[in-house]
C-alpha positions as CSV (number, residue, x, y, z in Angstrom):
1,X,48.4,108.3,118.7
2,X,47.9,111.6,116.9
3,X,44.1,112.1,115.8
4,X,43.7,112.7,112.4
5,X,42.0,115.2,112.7
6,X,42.2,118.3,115.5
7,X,44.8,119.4,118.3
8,X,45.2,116.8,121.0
9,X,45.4,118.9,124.6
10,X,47.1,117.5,127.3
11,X,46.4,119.2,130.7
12,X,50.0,119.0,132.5
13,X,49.1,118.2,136.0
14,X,53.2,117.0,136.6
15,X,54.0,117.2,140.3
16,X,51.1,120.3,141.2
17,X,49.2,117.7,143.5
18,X,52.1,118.2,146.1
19,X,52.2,114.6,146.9
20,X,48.5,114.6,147.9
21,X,46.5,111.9,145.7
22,X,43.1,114.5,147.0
23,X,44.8,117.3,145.0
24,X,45.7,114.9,142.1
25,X,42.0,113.7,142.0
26,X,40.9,117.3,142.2
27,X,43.4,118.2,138.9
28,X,41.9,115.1,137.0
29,X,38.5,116.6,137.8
30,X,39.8,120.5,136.4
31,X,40.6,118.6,133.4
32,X,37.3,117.1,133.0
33,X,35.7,120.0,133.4
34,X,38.1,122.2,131.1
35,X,37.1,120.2,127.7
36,X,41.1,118.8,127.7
37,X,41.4,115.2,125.6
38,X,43.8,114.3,128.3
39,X,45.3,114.7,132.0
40,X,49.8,113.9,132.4
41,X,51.5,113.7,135.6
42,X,55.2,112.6,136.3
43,X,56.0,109.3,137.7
44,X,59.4,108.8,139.2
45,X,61.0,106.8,142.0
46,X,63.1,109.9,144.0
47,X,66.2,108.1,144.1
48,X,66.5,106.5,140.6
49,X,66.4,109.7,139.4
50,X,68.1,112.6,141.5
51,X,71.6,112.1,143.5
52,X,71.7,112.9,146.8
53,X,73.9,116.3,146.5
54,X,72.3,117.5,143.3
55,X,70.8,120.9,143.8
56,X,67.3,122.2,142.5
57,X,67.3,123.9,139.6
58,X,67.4,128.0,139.8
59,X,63.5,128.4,138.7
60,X,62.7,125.8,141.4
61,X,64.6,128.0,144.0
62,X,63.0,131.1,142.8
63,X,59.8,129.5,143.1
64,X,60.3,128.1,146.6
65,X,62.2,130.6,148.4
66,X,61.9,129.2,151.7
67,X,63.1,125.8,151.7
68,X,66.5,124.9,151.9
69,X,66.7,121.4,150.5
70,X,68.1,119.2,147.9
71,X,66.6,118.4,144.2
72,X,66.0,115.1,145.7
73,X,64.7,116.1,149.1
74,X,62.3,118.2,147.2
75,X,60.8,115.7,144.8
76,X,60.3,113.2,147.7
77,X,57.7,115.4,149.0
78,X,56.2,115.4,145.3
79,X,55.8,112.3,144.4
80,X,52.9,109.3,144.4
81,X,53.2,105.6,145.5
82,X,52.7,102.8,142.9
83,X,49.3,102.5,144.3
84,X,48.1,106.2,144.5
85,X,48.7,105.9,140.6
86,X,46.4,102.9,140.4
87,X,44.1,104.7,141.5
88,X,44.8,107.6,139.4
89,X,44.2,105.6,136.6
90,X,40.7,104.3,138.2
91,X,40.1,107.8,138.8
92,X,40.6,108.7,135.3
93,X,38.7,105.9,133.9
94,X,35.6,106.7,135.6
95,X,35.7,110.6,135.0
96,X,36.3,109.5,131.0
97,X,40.2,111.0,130.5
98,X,42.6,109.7,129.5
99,X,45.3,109.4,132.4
100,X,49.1,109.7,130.9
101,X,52.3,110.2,133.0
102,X,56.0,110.8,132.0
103,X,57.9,108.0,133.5
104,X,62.2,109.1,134.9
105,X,63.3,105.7,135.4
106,X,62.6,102.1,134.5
107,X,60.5,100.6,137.5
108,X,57.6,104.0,136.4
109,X,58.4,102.9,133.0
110,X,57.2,99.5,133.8
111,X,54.1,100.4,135.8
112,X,53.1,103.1,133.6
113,X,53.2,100.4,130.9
114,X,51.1,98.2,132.7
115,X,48.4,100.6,133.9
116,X,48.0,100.5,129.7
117,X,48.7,104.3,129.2
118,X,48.2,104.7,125.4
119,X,51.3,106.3,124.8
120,X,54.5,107.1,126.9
121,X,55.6,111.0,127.2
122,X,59.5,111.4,127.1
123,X,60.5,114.6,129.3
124,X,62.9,117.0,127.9
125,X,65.5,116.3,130.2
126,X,66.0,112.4,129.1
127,X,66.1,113.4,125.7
128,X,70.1,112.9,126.0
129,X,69.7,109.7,127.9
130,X,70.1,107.1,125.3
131,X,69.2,103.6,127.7
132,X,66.4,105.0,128.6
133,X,64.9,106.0,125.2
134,X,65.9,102.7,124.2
135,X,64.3,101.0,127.4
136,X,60.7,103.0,126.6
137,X,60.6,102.5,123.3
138,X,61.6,98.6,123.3
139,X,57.7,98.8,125.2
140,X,56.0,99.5,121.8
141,X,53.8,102.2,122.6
142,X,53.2,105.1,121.0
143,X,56.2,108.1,121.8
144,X,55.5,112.0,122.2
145,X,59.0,113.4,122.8
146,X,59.7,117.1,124.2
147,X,63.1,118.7,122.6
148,X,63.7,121.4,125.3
149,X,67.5,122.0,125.5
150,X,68.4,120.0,122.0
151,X,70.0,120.4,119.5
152,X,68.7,119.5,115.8
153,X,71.6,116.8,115.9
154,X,70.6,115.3,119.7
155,X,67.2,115.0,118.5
156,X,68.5,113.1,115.5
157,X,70.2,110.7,117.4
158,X,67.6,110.6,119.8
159,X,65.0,109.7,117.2
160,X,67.7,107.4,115.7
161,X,67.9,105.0,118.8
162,X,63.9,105.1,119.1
163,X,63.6,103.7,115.9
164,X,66.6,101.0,116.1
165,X,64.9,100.2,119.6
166,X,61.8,99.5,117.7
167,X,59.5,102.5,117.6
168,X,57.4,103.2,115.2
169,X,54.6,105.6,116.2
170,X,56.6,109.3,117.2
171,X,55.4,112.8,117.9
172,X,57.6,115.6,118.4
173,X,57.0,118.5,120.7
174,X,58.3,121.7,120.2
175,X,59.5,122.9,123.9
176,X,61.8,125.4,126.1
177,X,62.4,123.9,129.0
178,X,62.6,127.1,131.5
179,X,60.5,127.8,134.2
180,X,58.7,130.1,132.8
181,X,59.3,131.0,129.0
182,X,59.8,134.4,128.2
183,X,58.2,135.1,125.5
184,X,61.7,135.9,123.4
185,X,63.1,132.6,124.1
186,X,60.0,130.8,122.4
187,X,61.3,130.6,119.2
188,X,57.5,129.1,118.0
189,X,59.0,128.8,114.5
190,X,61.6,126.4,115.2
191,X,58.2,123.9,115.4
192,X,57.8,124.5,111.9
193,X,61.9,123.3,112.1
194,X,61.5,120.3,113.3
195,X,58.4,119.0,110.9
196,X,60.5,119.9,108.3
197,X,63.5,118.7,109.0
198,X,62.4,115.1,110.5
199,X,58.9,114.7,108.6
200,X,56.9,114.0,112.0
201,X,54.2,115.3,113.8
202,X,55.0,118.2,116.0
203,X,53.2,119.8,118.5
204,X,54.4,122.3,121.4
205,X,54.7,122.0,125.1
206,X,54.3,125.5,126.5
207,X,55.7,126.8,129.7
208,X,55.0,130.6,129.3
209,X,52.7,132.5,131.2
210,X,48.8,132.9,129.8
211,X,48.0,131.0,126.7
212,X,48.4,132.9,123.8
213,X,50.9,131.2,122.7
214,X,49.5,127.7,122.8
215,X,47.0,129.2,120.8
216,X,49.5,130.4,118.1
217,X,51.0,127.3,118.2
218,X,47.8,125.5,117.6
219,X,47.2,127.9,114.4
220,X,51.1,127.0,113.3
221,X,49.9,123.6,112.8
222,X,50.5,122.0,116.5
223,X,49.2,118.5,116.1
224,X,49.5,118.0,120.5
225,X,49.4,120.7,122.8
226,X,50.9,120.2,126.6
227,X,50.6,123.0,129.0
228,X,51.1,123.2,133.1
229,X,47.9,123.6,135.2
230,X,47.3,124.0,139.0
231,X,44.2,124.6,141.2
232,X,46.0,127.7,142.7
233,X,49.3,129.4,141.7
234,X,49.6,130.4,145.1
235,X,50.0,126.9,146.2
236,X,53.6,125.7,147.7
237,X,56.0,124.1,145.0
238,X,58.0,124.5,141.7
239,X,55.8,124.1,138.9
240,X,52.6,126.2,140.1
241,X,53.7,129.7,139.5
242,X,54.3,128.9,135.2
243,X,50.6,126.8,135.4
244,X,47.3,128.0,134.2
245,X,44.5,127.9,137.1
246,X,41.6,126.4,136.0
247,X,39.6,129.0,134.5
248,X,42.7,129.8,132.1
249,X,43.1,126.1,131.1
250,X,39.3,126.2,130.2
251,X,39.8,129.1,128.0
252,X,42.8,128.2,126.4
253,X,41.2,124.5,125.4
254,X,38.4,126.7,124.3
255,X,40.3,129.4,122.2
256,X,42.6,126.5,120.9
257,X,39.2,124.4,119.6
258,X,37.8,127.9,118.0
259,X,41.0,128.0,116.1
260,X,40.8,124.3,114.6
261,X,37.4,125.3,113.0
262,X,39.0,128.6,111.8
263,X,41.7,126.9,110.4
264,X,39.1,124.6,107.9
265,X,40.3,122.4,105.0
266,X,42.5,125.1,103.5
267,X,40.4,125.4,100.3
268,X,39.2,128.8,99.0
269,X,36.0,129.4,98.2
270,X,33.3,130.8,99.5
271,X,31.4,130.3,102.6
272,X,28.0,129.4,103.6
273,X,27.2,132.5,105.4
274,X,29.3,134.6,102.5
275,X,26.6,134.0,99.6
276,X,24.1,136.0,100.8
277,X,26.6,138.9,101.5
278,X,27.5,138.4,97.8
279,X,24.3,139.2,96.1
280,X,24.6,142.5,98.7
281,X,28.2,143.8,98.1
282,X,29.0,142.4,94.9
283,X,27.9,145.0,91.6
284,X,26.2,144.1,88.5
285,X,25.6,146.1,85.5
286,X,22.8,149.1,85.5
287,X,20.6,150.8,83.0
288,X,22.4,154.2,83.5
289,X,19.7,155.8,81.6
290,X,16.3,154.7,80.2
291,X,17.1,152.3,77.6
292,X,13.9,151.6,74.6
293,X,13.6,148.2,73.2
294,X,15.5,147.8,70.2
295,X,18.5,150.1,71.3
296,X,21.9,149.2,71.2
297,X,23.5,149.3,74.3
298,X,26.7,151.6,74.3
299,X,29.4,152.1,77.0
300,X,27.3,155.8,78.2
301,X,24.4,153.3,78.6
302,X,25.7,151.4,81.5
303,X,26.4,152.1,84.9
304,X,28.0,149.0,88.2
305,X,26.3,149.4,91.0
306,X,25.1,147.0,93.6
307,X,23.5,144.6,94.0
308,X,25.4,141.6,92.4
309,X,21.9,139.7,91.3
310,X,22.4,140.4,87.2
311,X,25.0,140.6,84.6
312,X,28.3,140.6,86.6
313,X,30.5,143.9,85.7
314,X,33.5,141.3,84.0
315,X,30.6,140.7,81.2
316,X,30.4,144.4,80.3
317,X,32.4,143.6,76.9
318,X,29.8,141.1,76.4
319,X,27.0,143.1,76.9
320,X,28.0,146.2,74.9
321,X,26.8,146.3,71.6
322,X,23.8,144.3,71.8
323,X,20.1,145.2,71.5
324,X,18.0,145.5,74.4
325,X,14.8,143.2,74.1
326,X,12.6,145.1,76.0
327,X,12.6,148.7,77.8
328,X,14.6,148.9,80.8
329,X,14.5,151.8,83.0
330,X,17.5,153.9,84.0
331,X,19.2,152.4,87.1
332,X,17.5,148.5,86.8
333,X,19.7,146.0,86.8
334,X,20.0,144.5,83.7
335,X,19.5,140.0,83.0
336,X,20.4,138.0,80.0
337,X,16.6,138.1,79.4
338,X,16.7,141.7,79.0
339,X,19.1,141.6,75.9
């Protein structure tokens, strides 16, 4: 599922269509038009998911101050019929991105799987939730799993029952699942962590405001980045006020591609556009006075000055002591010809 080669961006549309299959067609086109590889949203059935007296979580109160309604009263407003996702997916196909979703429960298990998504995305919160992982994985697709709220040791035995359950194909996302991330609770290194410490690929799922940290994360090796998006953070509803609008996903996908060509193949040498600059700032050895044919040259005869088109200064060892073969006036660059 990872690409060889590059940072795979997925444009976190989750629940910011509001219910409205017009709004979700409108995110897929955002997507399109920001450069992302691919577009997610969140498939659930309300009531396999949320019990009745469960209340929202605080940022989802803080962020919708004026309803007074249960977790699962809210999501029922937010979520998409079997068939709306259909035609998602048709929707997808004919813009040319890829549709993914992250499935809550078995039945959006099942009909993600058979809407082909290439790979299934395993929310934070089910990271814990050991039938499940077993359940998705037992599908043989691909896996990208988000570690918000874990442990080293949950992941572990998260990753453990993936594998017994038969997957083989696992990315790792680096993630803080608050609503949105301070910068102070990132902890961006603990990506590094986790490739370390479980020898997968890791990406990062960012929930902060603006994007410069997606951007670090892409130069800290991300191999996937996931971040929130939203046509207006103005609109009604949890997730829209920690999304990017539009023109902010198109820069971060943009700023995030600029770094993957500034990160090259990690060897050093010089670059195409460097040469010239060499034979400019680089020095070479100098007549520092006239010197006749026939003369030695001695230390008082030599001068390093720009440009770097002769006898490099490391030679001047070399050079000393010889005879020059033919005059060279003071302050000429001196050639192996020339001695």
């Amino acid at each position: 599922m990872v690409p060889e080669k590059g940072v795979f961006i997925i444009a976190e549309a989750g629940i910011n269509h509001n219910g409205s299959l017009n709004i979700a067609k409108l995110l897929v086109d955002t997507t399109v038009k920001a450069g992302a590889d691919a577009v997610k949203f969140q498939t659930f059935i309300p009531e396999q998911v949320v019990a009745k007296d469960a209340e929202r979580a605080s940022y989802q109160q803080v962020n919708m101050p004026g309803y007074q309604e249960s977790q699962l009263e809210m999501i029922r407003r937010l979520t998409l019929s079997s068939v709306e996702f259909r035609e998602l997916k048709a929707c997808c196909d004919r813009a040319g991105i890829m549709f993914l979703s992250t499935p809550f429960d078995y039945y959006s298990v099942d009909l993600l799987d058979t809407l082909e998504v290439p790979f299934f995305k395993i929310a934070s919160g089910e990271l814990t939730n050991l039938p499940f992982l077993k359940y998705v994985a037992a599908k043989g697709r691909p896996l990208i799993l988000s570690t918000g709220m874990a442990t080293l040791g949950e992941i572990e035995e998260a990753l453990e029952t993936l594998q017994k359950a038969g997957a083989r194909e696992i990315t790792l996302l680096h993630c803080t699942s608050n609503y949105p991330t301070t910068f102070e609770e990132v902890n961006l290194k603990a990506m590094i962590t986790l490739r370390q410490a479980f020898g997968l690929p890791v990406g990062y799922s960012d929930h902060t405001r603006g994007i410069e940290v997606a951007i670090a994360a892409a130069a800290l090796g991300a191999c996937v980045i996931e971040k929130h998006f939203t046509l207006d953070r103005e609109m009604e509803g949890p997730d829209h006020k920690a999304s990017l609008e539009p023109d902010e996903l198109a820069a971060m996908v943009q700023a995030i591609r600029n770094v993957e060509k500034a990160l090259g193949d990690g060897f050093k040498r010089p670059g195409p556009g460097e040469r010239e600059i060499m034979r400019a700032a680089r020095r070479s050895l100098v007549a520092a006075v006239d010197i006749a044919a026939g003369e030695v040259i001695t230390p008082d005869k030599l001068a390093v000055k720009r440009p770097g088109t002769g006898i490099p200064p490391k030679m001047w060892d070399v050079v000393v002591g010889r005879r020059a073969r033919t005059d060279i006036s003071a302050d000429t660059v001196i050639t192996w010809e020339m001695i």
